[in-house]
N, C-alpha and C positions, 0 to 999 in steps of 0.2 A: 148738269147736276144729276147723281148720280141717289136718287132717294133709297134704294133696293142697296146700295151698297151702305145706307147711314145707318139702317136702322134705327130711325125714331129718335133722333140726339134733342129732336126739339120736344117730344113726351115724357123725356126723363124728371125733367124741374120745370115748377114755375119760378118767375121773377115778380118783385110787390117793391114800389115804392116806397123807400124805405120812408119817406115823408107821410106817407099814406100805412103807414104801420102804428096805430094807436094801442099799447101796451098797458094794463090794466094794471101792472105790479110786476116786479123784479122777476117776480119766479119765469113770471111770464115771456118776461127779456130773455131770461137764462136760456127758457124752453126754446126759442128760434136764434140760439145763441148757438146751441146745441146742434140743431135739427138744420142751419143754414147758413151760408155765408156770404156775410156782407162786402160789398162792389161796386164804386160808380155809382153809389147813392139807391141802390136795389140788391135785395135780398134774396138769397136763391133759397129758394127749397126742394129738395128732393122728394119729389112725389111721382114717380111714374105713373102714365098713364092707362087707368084699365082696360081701355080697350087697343093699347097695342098689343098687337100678340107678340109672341115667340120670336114669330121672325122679323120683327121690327115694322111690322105694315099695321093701318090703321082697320082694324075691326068693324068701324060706322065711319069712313072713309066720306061716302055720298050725305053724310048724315049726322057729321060731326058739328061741334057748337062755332059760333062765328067767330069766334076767337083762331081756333083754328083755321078757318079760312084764310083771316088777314096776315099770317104768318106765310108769307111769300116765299117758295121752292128757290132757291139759289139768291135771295134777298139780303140785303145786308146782316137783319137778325138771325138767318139760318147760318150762313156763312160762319157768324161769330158766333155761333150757338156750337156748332161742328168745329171748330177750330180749338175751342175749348173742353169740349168733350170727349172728342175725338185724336189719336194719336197723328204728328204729321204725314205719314206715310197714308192712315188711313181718310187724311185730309182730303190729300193731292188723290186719292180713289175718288171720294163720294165728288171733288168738286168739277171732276176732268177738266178737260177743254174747254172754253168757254163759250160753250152754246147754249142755247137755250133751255132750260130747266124741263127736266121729263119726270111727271108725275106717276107715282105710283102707287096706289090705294084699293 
């Protein structure tokens, strides 16, 4: 796994079950209607994250929340998180060879 080549495709959006999306009024549907798209029962939202910087690496790396921890470097989530983000060519980069996933933060 090539993280220095993804730049950060798993800090771009979160996902919210969409079962776990309690909407208070229409407008409010519209607003994440607008702002994200629905998928396999999860809602994406485009929210980058603040502390990636520039060059796609993590700012509080050593110090990030535990959510980020459990999102595993070449894991089935990243994999499909990059797959989708990311163009094929820049796919078959970040995924190389299948070795071992190399961290970089």
């Amino acid at each position: 796994m090539n993280c220095e080549a993804c730049r950060g495709a798993c800090c771009e959006s979160f996902y919210i079950p969409i079962a776990d999306v309690r909407l208070p009024s229409n407008d409010a549907r519209r607003w994440f209607e607008l702002h994200g798209r629905a998928s396999d029962g999860q809602l994406e939202i485009e929210a980058r994250c603040t502390a990636l910087t520039r060059e796609g690496r993590c700012a509080i790396y050593k110090d990030r929340p535990d959510m980020c921890w459990m999102f595993e470097p070449g894991g089935p989530d990243c994999l499909d998180t990059v797959r989708r983000r990311r163009t094929p060519d820049q796919y078959a980069v970040i995924r190389g060879p299948e070795d071992p996933p190399t961290i970089h933060g």
